[in-house]
N, C-alpha and C positions, 0 to 999 in steps of 0.2 A: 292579426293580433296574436294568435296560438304563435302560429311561427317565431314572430318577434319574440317573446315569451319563453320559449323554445331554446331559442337561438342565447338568450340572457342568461337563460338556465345552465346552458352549456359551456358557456363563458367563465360563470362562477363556477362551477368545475371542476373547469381545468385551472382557474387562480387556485380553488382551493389547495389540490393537488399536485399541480407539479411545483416539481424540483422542492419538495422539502422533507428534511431528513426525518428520518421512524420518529424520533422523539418528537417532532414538533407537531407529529399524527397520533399520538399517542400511543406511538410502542417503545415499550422501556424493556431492552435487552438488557440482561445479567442484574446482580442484586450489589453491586459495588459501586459506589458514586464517580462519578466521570470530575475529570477535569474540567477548568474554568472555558476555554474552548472544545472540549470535548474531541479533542485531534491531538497527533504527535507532539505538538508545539507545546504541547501543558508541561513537558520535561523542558526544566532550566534550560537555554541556550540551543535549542534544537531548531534553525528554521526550516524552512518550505520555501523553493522558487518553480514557476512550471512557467513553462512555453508550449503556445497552444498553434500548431501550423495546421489551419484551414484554407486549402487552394482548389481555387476549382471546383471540377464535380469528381475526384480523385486522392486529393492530399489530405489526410485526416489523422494526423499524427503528432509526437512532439515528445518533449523530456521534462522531467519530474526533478528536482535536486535539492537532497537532503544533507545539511549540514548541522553535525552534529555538535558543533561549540566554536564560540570564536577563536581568536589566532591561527596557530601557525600548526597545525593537526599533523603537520611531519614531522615537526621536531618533539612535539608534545599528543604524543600516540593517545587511546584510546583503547581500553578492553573489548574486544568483538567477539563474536563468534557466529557460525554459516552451520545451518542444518539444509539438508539435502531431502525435500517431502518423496519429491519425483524429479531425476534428473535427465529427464527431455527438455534441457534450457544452453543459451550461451554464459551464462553467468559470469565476468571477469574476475579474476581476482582474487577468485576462493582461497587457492592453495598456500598463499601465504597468511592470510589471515586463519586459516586450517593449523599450523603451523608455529605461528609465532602468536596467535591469540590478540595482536592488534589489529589498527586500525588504522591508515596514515591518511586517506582522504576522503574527502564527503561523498556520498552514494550518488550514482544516477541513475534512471530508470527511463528506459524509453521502449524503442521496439527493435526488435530480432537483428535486423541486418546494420542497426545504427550503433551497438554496442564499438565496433573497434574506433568509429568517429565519435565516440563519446567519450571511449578511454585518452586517446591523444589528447580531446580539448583537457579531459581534468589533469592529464600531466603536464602541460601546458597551463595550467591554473597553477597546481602544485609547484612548477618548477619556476613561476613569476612570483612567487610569496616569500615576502623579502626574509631574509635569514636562511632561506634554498639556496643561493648563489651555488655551491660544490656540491651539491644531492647529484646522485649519477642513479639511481633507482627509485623508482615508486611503482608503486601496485594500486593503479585505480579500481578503484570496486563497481562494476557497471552491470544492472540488472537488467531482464527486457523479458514483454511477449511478444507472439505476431500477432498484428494487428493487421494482416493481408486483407480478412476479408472487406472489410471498409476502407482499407488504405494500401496505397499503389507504394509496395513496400521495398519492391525493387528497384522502384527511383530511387531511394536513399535520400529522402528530401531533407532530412535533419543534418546541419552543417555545424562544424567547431564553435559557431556563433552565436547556435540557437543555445548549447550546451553553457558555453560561455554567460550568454546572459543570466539563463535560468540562474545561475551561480551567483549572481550580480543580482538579481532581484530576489533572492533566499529573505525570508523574515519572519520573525515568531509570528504567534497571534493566529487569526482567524486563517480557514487553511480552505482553496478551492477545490469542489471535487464534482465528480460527475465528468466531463467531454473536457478535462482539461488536460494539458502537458503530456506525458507518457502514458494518458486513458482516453486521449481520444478519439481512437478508433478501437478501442479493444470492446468484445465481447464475453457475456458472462449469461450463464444458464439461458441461452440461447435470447437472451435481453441484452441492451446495452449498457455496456459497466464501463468503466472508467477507475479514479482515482478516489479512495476512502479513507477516514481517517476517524480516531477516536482514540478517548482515554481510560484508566481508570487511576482515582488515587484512593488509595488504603486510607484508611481513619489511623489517629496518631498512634492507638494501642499495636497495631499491626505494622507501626513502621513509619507509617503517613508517607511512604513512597508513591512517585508516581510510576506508570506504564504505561506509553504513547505507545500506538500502531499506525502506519499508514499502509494501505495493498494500493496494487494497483492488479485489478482483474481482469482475467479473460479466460475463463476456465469453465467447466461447467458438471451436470450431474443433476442430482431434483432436487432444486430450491426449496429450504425452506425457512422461515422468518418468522423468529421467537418459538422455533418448535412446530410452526405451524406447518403439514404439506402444500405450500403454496402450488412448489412446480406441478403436483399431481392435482390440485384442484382445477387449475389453470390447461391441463393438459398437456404441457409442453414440460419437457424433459427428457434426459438422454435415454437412447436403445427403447422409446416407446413402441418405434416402428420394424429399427432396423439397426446392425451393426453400423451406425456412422461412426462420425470422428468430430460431431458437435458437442462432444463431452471435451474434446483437449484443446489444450490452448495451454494459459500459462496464469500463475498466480505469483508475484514479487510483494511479502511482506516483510517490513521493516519494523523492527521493535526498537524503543530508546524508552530507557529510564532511568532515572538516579539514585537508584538500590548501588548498594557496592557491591558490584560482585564481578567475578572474575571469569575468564572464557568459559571456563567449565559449566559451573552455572548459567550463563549467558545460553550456552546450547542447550541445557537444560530447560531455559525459558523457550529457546524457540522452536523448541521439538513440541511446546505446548499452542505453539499458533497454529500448528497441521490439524490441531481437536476445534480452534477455532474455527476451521474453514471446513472440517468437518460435520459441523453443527450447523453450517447453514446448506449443506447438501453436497459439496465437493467433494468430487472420488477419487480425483488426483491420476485423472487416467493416464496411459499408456503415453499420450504426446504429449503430456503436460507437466510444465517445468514450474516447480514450485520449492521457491527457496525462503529461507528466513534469514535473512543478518539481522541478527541483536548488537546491541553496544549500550555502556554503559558511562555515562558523565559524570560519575562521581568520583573520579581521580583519572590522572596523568600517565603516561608513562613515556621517560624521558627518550627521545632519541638515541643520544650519544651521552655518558655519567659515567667520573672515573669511580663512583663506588659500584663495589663488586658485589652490592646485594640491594633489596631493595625491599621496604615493611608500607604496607597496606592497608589497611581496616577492610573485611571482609564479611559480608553476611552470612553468619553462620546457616547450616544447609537447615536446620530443622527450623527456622525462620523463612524461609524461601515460596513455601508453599501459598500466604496467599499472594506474592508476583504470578506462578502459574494460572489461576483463579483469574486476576485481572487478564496476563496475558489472553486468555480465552474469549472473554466477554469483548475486550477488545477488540480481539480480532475477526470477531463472530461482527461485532457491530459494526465494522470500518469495511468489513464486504457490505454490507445490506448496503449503510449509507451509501457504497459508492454508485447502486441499483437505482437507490432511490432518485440518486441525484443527477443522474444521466437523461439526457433526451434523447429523444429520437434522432438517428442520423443516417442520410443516404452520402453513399461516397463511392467506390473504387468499382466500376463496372456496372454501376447504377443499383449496385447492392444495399440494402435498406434494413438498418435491424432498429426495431421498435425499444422504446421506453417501457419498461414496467410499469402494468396501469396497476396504478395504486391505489383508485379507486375500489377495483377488487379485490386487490390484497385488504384491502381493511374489512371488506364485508366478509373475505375467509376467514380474517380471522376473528371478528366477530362471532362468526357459528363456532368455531373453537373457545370461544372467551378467554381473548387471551391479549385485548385491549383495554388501559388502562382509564 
């Protein structure tokens, strides 16, 4: 009877606890109100599609694709801009978005060796969207970590097809995270992370703007959530023992909002993600590729126009500061979620990285008082 008893106790749990985000455990990151999904998708027109490739006791991978507004994104550019946290990444496509301040195709995010089969598929997307017929250039934008230690990264198991889809199934609304698409095999503070998302919208005095984040993790350093030292309560976190290299990996976060503002700003915003990911214990080491593309949907910018100038509405800069504020909270909250939402996974060499038991993260931070 103990046993059974036991056994029921353990059950309720682990229902209680896994896979649900801080907020619905009651931890309320940052003092700004989140959007109606509390992911990237809370900014007008911005979907999510992911593909999740689980094969075997090895394949544990897959891409993430982020489109930022409907039509035809070549002909009808977009304001971007790319901040460089740590550049130990492959990252495609910088230097003309560096450059020229747009944007011409939607993001993808996967892992390290699948980036040049990820750019082909989105040129290949890009170049089948009708009104492309004569385009002889695009700059696909394609992010990635390694995701080697749980997935067999040198198969190259993600194909123009998987990319393709993910593209084909993009949609607002409600956003998956944890072991999905381009975070299925990634790790994060020596836990299993994956893909995270969150928002924040300004009240109307401030703008009533939103700021969508999504990351996708694999980075590491000593965790911690809402302030709290989780990774030193827990014991595990980076150089506790020894010079390893469990601290790098890679961090790809994407910002989309519909403030008007222009590259400049844009990088301004995502120099302010690197504070977000520093607040939850990321050092940004040495092998770790960690980049920001921001972009912004609240105006066009035209391909090909025979006029020779062109007028904007622009958020003035002393108005900008609370997007930074959001950007942070954000981005701080779209790592934890991606923590929280991940399970356990064995994959590429019989390699096994555990779930964040969240059971104890609440009772740390409990002793901290710092659950609402």
């Amino acid at each position: 009877m103990k046993k059974s008893l036991l056994i029921f106790l353990l059950f309720l749990s682990v229902q209680l606890f896994a896979q649900k985000r801080p907020r619905e455990l009651g931890i309320k990151i940052g003092v700004l109100p989140t959007g109606q999904f509390n992911a990237i998708t809370d900014v007008a027109g911005v979907k999510v599609g992911q593909v999740t490739l689980v094969e075997g006791k090895d394949i544990r991978t897959g891409v993430t694709a982020i489109i930022p507004k409907d039509g035809n994104l070549f002909q009808q550019k977009i304001p971007a801009a790319i901040y460089i946290g740590n550049g130990f990444g492959k990252l495609a496509g910088y230097s003309q978005v560096e450059e020229l301040g747009t944007m011409e195709t939607p993001i993808i995010l996967t892992n390290t060796l699948s980036v040049p089969t990820a750019a082909d598929a989105l040129i290949d997307w890009t170049l089948n969207q009708k009104g492309n017929e004569n385009v002889r250039s695009v700059n696909p934008v394609v992010g990635e970590t390694n995701d080697s230690f749980l997935n067999d990264i040198r198969g190259r198991h993600v194909k123009k097809e998987n990319v393709l889809e993910a593209l084909k199934k993009a949609e607002s609304g409600k956003v998956e995270e944890g072991n999905v698409g381009a975070g299925t095999g990634t790790v994060c503070f020596n836990w299993k992370g994956g893909i995270g998302t969150s928002s924040r919208k300004l009240p109307e005095k401030l703008g009533g703007y939103t700021v969508g984040v999504l990351t996708q993790t694999n980075f590491g350093g000593v965790l911690k959530v809402n302030g709290v030292p989780v990774g030193e309560e827990l014991g595990k976190y980076a150089f506790k023992e020894s010079l390893d290299k469990s601290s790098d990996g890679s961090c790809m976060m994407i910002i989309a909002t519909d403030a008007p503002l222009d590259a400049r700003n844009l990088k301004r915003l995502a120099k302010r993600a690197i504070m977000g990911m520093a607040e939850t214990g990321g050092i940004a080491s040495n092998g770790s590729g960690d980049y920001v593309i921001a972009f912004s949907t609240a105006y066009q910018i035209p391909h090909e126009t025979t006029q020779g100038t062109s007028s904007y509405t622009l958020l003035h800069n002393d108005f900008i500061s609370p997007l930074f504020m959001a950007t942070i909270e954000a981005t701080n909250e779209a790592i934890i979620n991606s923590l929280f939402m991940a399970k356990t996974t064995e994959g590429f060499q019989g390699h096994k990285m555990e779930e964040l038991p969240k059971e104890k993260v609440l009772e740390i931070i409990r002793k901290y008082v710092r659950l609402k």
